[in-house]
C-alpha positions as CSV (number, residue, x, y, z in Angstrom):
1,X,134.6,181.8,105.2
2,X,135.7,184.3,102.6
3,X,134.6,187.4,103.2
4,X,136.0,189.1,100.3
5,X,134.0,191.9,98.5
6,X,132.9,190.1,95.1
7,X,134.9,191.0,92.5
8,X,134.7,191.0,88.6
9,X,137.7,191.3,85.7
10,X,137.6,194.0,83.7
11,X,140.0,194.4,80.6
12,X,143.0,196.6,80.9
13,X,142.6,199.4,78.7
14,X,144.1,198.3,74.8
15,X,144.6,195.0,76.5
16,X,145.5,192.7,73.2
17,X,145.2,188.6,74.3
18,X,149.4,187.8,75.2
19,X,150.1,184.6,73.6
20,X,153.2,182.1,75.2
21,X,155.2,180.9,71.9
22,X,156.7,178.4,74.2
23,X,153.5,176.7,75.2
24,X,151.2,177.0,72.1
25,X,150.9,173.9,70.2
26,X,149.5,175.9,67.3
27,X,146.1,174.0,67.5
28,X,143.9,177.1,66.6
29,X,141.3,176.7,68.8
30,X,142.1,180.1,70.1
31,X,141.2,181.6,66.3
32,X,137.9,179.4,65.9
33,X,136.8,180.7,69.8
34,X,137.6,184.7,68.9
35,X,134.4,186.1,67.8
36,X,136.3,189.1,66.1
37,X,138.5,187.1,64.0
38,X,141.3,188.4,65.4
39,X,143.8,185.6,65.8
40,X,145.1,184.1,63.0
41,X,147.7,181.4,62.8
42,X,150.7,182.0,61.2
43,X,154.0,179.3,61.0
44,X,151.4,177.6,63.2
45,X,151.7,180.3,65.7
46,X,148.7,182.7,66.5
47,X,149.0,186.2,66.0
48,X,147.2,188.9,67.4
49,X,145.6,191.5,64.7
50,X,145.5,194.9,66.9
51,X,142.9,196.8,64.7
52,X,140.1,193.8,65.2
53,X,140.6,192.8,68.3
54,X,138.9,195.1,70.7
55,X,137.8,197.3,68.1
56,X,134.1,197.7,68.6
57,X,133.0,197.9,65.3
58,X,134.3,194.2,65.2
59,X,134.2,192.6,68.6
60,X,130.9,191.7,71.0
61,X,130.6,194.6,73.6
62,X,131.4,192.3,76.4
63,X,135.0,190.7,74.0
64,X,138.1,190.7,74.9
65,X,136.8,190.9,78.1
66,X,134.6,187.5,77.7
67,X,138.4,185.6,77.7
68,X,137.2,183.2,74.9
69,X,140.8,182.7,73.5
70,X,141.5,182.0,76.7
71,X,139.3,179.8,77.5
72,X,139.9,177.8,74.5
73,X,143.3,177.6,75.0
74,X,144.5,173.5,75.8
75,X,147.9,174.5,76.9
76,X,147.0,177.4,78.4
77,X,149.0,179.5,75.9
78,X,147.2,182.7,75.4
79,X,145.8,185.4,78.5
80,X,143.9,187.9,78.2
81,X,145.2,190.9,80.8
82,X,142.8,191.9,83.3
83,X,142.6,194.2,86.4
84,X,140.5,193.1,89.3
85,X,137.7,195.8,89.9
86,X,135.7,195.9,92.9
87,X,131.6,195.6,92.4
88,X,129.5,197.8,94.2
């Protein structure tokens, strides 16, 4: 049995979503998931815009912490960078 304190990710602090050139297919589905609009694709490769993503005039309060690129990802091309943070 895991005893483990529960534990949630938090965003690194102007953490930008890393994107693997090697793996990315250049689908997109990371640019329709990201609510900010911050990936677009370019030479069929996405590209990260710094001023939208996590800027909070653009982005959901809980993005890029949400992962949705991420989670989008079918080659598991794009990360989000996150530290572990203990919950109280």
């Amino acid at each position: 049995m895991n005893t483990a304190p529960l534990s949630s990710h938090a965003p690194t602090e102007n953490a930008l979503p890393v994107v693997d050139h090697e793996r990315c297919n250049g689908c997109g589905w990371c640019a329709q998931a990201c609510h900010c609009r911050a990936i677009v694709l370019s030479a069929a490769q996405p590209r990260i815009d710094p001023t939208r993503c996590g800027n909070p005039a653009e982005c959901p309060p809980d993005c890029p912490s949400a992962g949705l690129c991420e989670d989008a990802c079918p080659t598991q091309a794009i990360y989000c960078s996150f530290v572990i943070t203990d919950q109280d």
